[in-house]
N, C-alpha and C positions, 0 to 999 in steps of 0.2 A: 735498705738495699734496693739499687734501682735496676731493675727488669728491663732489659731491651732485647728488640726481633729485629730481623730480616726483612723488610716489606716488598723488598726489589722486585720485577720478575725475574731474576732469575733466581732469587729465594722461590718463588709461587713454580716455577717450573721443575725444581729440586723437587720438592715439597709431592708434587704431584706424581712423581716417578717412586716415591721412599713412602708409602703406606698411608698418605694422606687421599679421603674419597669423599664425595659428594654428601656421603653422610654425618659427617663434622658439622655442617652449618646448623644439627638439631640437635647440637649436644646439652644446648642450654633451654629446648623445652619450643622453639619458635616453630610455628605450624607452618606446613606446607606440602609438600610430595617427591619425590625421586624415581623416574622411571629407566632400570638401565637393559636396552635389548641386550646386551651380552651377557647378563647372566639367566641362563635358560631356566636354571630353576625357579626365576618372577614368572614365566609367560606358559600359558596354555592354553590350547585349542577351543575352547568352550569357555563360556561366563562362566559358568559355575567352577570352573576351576578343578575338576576330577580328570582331564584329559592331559596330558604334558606335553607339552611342543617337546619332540627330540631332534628334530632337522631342520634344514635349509626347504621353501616351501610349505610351510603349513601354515595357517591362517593363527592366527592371535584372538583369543575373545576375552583375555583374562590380563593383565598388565598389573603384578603386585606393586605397590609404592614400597618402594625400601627405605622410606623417611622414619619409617613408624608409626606415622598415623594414621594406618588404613586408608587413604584415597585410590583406593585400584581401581583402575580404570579398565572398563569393561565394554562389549560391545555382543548385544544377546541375539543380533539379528546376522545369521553367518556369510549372509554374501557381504556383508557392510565389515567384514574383518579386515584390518590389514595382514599381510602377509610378513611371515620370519625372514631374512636374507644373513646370509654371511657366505664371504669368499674366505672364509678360514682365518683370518685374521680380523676384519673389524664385521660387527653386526650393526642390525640394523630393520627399522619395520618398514614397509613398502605401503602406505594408502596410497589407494589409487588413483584420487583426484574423481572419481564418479561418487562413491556414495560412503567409503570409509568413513570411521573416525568414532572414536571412543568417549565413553562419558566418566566425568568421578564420582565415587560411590558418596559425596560429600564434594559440594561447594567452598572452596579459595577463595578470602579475599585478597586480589593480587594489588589494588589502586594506587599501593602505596607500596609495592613489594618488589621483589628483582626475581627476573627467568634466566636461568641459562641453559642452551640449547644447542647439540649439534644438530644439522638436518643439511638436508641439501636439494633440490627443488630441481628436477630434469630439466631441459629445455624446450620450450615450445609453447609453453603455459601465455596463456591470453588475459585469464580473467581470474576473478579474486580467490585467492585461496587462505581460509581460513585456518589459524597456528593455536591459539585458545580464543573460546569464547565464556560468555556469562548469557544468562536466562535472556540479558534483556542485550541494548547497543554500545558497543567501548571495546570490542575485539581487537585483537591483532590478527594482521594479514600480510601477504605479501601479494604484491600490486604492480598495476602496469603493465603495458605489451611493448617494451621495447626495453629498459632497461628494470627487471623484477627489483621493488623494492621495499624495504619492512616500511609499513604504516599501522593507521588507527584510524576505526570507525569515528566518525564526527555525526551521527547521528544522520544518515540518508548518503554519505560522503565518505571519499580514503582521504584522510589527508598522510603523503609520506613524510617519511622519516629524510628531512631532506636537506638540515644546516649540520655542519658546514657545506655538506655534499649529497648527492642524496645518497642512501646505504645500501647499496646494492647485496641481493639477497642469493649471493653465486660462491664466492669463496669457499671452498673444505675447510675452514676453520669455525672453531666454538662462538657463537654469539651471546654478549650479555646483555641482557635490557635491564633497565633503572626505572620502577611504573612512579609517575608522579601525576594521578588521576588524569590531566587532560595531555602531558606529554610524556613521550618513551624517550628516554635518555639510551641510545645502544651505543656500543662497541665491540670491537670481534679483537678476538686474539692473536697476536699479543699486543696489538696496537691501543695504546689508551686514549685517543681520541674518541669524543663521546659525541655521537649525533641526536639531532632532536630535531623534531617538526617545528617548522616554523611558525604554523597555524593551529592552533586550539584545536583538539580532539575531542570527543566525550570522556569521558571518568569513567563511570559502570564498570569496571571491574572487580564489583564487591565478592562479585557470585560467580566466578568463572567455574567452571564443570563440562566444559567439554574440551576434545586435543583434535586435533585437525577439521575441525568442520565447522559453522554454527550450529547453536545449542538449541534452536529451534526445531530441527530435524534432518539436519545433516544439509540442508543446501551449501554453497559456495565451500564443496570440500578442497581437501587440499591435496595436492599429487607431491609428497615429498617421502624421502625417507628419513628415519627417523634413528639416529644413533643414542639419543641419550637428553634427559629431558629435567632441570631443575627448576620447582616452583618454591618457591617463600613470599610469608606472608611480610617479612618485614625486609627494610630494606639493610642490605649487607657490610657491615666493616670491609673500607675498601681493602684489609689485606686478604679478607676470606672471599672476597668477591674476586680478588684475582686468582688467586688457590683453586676456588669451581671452576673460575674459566679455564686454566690453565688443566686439570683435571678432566674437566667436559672435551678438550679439544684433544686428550688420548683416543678418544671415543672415533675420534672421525678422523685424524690426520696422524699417520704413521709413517 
């Protein structure tokens, strides 16, 4: 008997509205994380985890992974919290671009893995704002003072994400990246065009463990907000990579 699906987007955009969530892509055991602000019951006030966020304004020290593999991501020091947002409809975490940004309680190798991410990044931003980093150089960032764009550390250097176009890091849609140690394969939804740096990047991202900042201690934070956050360690069957994205961009685009 021969078994056939749907791969379309508009299978992955069905799909996403009828019971399918981020949490599918760990059905089969593959490591990784899932950070969602809208469900208040992952987030609270304090690392430790005993306080609950119940409203709009309170600070975040606790961010549960709903992957299942324990990577919560925490932040012990409370001015460096980001803060809860929601207008009643979508949520969302506010780092403030000073000193925010959370770590995981366990290290990701993403080098060879796929993110997908809502976020959205205010305007005015100048200089480099860290999206993950790892212990050592191979970070993602978003770059540029004129048109913000996703790139990768190259070891002292951004190089952006810049063929066929460069990938402007503005749109309210879901973004997915493809890690292939020295370059990021991205596309935003639902467009399947995939960009990539034209120039060799670093690799290192064996170790990633930190969400808005570098991992060295919070320099080049990032000022964005934060809807909804998918890491894996492997890289995705393109129908369930459309399915997260498609999924991911409930998060940020109503």
């Amino acid at each position: 008997m021969k078994i056939t699906g749907d791969l379309s987007v508009t299978s992955a955009r069905s799909n996403a509205r009828h019971g399918w969530n981020a949490g599918w892509v760990f059905r089969n055991g593959g490591q990784g994380a899932w950070y969602d602000p809208s469900d208040l019951s992952t987030l609270f006030q304090d690392a430790a985890g005993t306080i609950a966020v119940t409203g709009t304004g309170q600070p975040v020290g606790r961010m549960l992974d709903k992957s299942g593999h324990g990577r919560n991501a925490t932040q012990t020091t409370a001015s460096a919290r980001p803060i809860y947002r929601t207008n009643g409809q979508k949520h969302w975490l506010e780092f403030d671009g000073v000193d925010d940004f959370m770590r995981l309680s366990a290290p990701l190798d993403l080098d060879t893995g796929t993110v997908v991410m809502a976020l959205t990044e205010p305007p005015g931003r100048t200089h480099h704002s860290i999206l993950l980093s790892p212990t050592g150089a191979g970070y993602i960032t978003i770059s540029g003072s004129g048109t913000r764009s996703l790139s990768k550390n190259a070891l002292g250097s951004i190089v952006p994400v810049d063929s066929p176009t460069t990938f402007a890091m503005t749109a309210e849609t879901a973004v997915g990246i493809r890690v292939s140690g020295q370059t990021l394969h991205a596309r935003r939804w639902p467009d399947s065009t995939e960009h990539v740096n034209s120039t060799a990047a670093s690799a290192n991202l064996e170790t990633t463990n930190t969400l808005m900042a570098f991992s060295s201690g919070g320099e080049l934070p990032a000022r964005v907000d934060l809807f909804g956050l998918l890491l894996c360690s492997d890289a995705l069957p393109p129908n369930t990579y459309a399915r997260a994205l498609s999924w991911m961009n409930t998060r940020i685009a109503l």
